[in-house]
Backbone as CSV, one residue per row, in Angstrom:
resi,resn,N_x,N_y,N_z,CA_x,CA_y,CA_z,C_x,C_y,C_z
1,UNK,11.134,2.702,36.888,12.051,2.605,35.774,11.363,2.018,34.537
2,UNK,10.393,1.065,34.965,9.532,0.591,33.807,8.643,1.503,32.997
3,UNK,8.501,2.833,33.576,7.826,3.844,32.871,8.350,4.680,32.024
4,UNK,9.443,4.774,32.369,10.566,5.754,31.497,11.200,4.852,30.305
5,UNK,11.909,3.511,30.463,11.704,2.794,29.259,10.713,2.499,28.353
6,UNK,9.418,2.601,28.744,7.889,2.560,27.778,8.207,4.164,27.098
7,UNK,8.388,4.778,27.839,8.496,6.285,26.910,9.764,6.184,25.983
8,UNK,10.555,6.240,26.298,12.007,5.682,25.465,11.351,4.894,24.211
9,UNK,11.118,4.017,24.198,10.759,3.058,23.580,9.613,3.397,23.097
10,UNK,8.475,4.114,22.967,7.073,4.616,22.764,7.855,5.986,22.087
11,UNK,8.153,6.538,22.276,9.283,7.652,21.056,9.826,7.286,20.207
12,UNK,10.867,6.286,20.612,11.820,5.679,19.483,11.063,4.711,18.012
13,UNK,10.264,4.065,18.585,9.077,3.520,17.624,8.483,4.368,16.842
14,UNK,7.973,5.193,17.672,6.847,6.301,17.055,7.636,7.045,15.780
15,UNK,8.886,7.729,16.413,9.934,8.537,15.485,10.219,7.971,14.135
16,UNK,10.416,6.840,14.255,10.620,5.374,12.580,9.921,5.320,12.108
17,UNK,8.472,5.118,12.886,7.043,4.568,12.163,6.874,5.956,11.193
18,UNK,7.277,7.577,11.701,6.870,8.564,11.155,8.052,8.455,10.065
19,UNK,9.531,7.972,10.141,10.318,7.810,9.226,10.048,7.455,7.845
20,UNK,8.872,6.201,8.200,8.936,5.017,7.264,7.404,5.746,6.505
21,UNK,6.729,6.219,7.065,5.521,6.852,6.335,5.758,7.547,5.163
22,UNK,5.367,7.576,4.117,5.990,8.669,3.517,5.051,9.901,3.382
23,UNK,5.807,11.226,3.042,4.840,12.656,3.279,5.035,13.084,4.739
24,UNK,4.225,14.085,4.999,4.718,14.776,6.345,3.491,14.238,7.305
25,UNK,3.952,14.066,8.168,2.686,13.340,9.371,2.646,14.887,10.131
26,UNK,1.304,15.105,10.697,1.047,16.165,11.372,1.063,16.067,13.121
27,UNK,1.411,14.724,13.397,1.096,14.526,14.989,2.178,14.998,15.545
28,UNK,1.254,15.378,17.216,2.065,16.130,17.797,3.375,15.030,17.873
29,UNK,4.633,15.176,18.708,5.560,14.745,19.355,5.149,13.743,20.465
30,UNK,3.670,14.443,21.498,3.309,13.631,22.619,2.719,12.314,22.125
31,UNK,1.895,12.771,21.006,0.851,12.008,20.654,1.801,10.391,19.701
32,UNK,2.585,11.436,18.831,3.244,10.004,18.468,4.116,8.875,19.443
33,UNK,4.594,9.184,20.414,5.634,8.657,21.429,4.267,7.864,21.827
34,UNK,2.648,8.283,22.659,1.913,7.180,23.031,1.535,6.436,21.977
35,UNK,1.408,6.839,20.647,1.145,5.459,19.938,2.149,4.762,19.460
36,UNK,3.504,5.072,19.797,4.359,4.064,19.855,4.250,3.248,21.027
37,UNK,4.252,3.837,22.045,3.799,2.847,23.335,2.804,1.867,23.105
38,UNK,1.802,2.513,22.370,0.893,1.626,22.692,1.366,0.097,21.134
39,UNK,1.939,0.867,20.333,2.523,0.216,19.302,3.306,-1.212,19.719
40,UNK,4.458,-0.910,20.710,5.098,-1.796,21.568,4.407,-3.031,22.478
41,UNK,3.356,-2.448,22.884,2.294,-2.966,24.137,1.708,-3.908,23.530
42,UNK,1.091,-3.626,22.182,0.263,-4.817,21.256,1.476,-5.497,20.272
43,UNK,2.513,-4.817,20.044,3.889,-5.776,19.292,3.819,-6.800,20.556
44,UNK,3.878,-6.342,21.772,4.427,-8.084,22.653,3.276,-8.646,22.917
45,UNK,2.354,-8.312,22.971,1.018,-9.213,23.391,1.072,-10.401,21.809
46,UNK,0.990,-9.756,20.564,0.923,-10.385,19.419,1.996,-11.296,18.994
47,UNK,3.411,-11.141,19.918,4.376,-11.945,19.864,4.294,-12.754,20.327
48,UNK,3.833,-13.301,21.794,3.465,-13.684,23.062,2.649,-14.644,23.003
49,UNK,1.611,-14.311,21.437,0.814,-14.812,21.110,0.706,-16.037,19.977
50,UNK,2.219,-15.529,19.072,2.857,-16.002,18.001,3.955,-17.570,18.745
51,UNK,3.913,-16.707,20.257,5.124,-17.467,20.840,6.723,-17.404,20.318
52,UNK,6.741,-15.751,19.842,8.076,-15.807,19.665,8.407,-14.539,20.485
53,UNK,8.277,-14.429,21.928,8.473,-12.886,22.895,9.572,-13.261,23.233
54,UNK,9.975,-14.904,23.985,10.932,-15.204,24.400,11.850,-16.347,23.942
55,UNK,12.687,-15.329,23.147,13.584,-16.144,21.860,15.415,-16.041,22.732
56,UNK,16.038,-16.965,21.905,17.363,-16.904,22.454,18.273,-15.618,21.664
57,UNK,18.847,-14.497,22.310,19.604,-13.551,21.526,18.578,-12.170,21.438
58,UNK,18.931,-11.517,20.508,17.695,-10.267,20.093,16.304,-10.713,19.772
59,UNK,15.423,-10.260,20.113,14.205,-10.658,19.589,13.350,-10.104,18.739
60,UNK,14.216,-9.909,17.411,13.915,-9.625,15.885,12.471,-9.546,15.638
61,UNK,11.776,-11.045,16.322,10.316,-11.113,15.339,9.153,-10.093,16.473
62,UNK,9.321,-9.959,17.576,8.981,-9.065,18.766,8.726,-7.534,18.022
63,UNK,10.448,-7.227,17.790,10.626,-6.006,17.424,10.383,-5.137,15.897
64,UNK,9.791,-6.039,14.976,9.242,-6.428,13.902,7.578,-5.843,14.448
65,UNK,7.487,-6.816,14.885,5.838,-6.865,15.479,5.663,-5.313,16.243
66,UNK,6.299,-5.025,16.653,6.101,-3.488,17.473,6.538,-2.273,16.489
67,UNK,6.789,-2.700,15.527,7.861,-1.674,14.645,6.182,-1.684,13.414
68,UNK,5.677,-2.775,13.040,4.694,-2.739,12.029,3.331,-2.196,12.846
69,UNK,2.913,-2.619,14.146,1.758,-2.085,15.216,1.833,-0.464,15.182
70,UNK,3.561,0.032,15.577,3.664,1.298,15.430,3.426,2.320,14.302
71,UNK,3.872,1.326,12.669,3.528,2.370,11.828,1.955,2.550,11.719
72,UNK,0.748,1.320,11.653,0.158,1.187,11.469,-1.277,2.480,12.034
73,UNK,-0.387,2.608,13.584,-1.373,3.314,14.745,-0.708,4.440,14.582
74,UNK,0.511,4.857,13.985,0.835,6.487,13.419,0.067,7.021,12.230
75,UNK,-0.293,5.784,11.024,-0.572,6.191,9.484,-2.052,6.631,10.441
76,UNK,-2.765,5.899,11.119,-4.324,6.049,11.344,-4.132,7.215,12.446
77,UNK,-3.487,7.257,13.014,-3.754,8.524,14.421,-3.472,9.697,13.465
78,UNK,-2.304,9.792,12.674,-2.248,11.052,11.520,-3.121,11.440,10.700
79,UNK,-3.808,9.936,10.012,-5.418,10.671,9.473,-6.295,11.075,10.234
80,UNK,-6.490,10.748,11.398,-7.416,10.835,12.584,-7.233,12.634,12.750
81,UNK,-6.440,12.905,12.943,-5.414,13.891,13.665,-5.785,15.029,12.544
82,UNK,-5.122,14.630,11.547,-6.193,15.460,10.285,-7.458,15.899,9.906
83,UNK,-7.875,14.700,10.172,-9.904,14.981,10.448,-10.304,15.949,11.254
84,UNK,-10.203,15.716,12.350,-10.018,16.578,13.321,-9.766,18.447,13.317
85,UNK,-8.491,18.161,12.991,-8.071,19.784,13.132,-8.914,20.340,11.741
86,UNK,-9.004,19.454,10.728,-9.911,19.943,9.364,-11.143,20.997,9.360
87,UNK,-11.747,20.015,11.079,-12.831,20.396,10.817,-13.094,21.463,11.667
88,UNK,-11.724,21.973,12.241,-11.966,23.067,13.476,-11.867,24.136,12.445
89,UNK,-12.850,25.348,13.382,-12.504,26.699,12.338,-12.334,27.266,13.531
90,UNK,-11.168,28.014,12.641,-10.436,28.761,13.779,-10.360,30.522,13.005
């Protein structure tokens, strides 16, 4: 069950982070959902780290932290992602 909430949650991130970008991002669907995962994965390690993972109520500064990791690893996997297909000739 812990795998299917990382995907849930590794989509739902990913989907905003591409919200909040502005212009059209070229990544696939798969590709953005794992760098939301992985977006999430380093939001709680960096919270964890901040010492604010385990707060009383919602955990705002957590979900903050996974929400800014996520845009960050969409803006760079989309240029990445660009480079890439740029340089294929097809």
């Amino acid at each position: 069950m812990g795998w299917l909430w990382a995907i849930i949650v590794g989509l739902v991130l990913g989907l905003i982070a591409k919200a909040i970008l502005p212009g059209k991002q070229h990544l696939p669907l798969w590709m953005t959902t794992v760098l939301g995962m992985i977006g999430a994965i380093v939001g709680n390690s960096m919270a964890a780290g901040f010492g604010i993972d385990e707060t009383r109520g919602v955990d705002w500064g957590r979900h903050a932290l996974q929400l800014v990791v996520a845009v960050v690893l969409v803006f760079a996997g989309d240029y990445l992602y660009k480079m890439v297909k740029g340089t294929q000739t097809t």
